[in-house]
C-alpha positions as CSV (number, residue, x, y, z in Angstrom):
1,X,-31.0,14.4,-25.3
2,X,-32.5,12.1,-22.5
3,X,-30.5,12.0,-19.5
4,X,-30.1,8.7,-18.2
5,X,-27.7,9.3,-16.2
6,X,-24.2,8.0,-16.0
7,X,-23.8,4.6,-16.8
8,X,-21.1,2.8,-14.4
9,X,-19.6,-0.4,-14.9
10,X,-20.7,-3.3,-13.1
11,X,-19.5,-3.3,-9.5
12,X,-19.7,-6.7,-8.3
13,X,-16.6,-8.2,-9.7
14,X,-14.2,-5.6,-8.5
15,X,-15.7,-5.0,-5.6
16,X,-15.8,-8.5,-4.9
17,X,-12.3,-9.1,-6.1
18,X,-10.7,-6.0,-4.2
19,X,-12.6,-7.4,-0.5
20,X,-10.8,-10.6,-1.2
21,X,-7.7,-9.1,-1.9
22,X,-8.3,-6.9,1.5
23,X,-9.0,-10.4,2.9
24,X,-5.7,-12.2,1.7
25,X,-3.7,-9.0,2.6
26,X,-6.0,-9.0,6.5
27,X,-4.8,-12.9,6.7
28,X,-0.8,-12.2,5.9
29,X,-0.6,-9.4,8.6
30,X,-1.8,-11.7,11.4
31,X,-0.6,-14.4,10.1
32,X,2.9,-13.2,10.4
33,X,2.6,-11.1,13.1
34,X,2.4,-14.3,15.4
35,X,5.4,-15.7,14.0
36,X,9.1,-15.0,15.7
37,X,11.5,-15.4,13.4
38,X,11.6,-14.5,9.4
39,X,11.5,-18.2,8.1
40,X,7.9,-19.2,9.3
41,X,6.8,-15.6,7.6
42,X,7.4,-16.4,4.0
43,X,4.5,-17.8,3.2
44,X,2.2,-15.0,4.8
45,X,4.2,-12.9,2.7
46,X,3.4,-14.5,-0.5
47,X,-0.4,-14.5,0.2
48,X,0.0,-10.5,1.2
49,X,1.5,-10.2,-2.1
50,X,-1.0,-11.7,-3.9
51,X,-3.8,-10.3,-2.3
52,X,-2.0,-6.6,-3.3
53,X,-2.3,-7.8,-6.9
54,X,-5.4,-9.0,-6.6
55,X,-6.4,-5.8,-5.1
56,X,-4.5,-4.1,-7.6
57,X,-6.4,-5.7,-10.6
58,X,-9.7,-5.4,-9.2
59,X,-9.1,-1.3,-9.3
60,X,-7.5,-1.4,-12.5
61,X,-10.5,-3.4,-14.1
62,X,-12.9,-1.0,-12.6
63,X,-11.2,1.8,-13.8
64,X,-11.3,0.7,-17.4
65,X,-14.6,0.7,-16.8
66,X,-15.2,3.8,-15.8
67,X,-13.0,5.1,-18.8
68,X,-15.4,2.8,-21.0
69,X,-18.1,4.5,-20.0
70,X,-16.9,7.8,-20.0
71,X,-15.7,7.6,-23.8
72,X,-19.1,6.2,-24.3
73,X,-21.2,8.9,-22.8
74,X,-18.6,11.5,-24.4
75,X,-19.6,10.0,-28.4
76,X,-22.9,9.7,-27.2
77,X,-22.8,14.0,-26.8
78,X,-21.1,14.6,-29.7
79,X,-23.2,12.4,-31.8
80,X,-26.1,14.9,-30.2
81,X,-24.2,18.3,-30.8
82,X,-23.7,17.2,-34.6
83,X,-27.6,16.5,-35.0
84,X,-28.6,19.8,-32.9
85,X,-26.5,21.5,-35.5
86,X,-28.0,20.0,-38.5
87,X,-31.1,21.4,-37.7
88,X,-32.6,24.3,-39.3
89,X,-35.0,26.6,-36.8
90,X,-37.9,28.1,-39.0
């Protein structure tokens, strides 16, 4: 059994996706925070939404991942257990 060590799922794409959601949710906030009155603010609350479910599918996608490799690395130990066990120690 070599240890490679865990194997993660690639980080760039949900990182990148959850800072622009972090961006688009940073932009609502002061976007509506200089408005005065609840019409103007619509629209910086649609971008704060989206940028909440773009935020929200970055984590998801990264958590598959990690659940991806974890089943992975799990067969991988079994697969190793069953051979140790086939064989026979003089």
């Amino acid at each position: 059994l070599v240890n490679r060590g865990p194997r993660r799922p690639d980080l760039l794409g949900p990182g990148a996706l959850l800072l622009a959601g972090l961006a688009l949710l940073a932009v609502a906030w002061f976007g509506a925070s200089g408005q005065e009155t609840v019409g103007p603010q619509i629209p910086f609350v649609n971008l704060g939404v989206g940028g909440v479910i773009l935020a929200g599918t970055a984590n998801a996608v990264y958590l598959m991942g990690m659940r991806r490799a974890l089943r992975e690395r799990r067969a991988e130990i079994a697969s190793h257990r069953r051979l140790a066990g086939r064989v026979e120690m003089p």
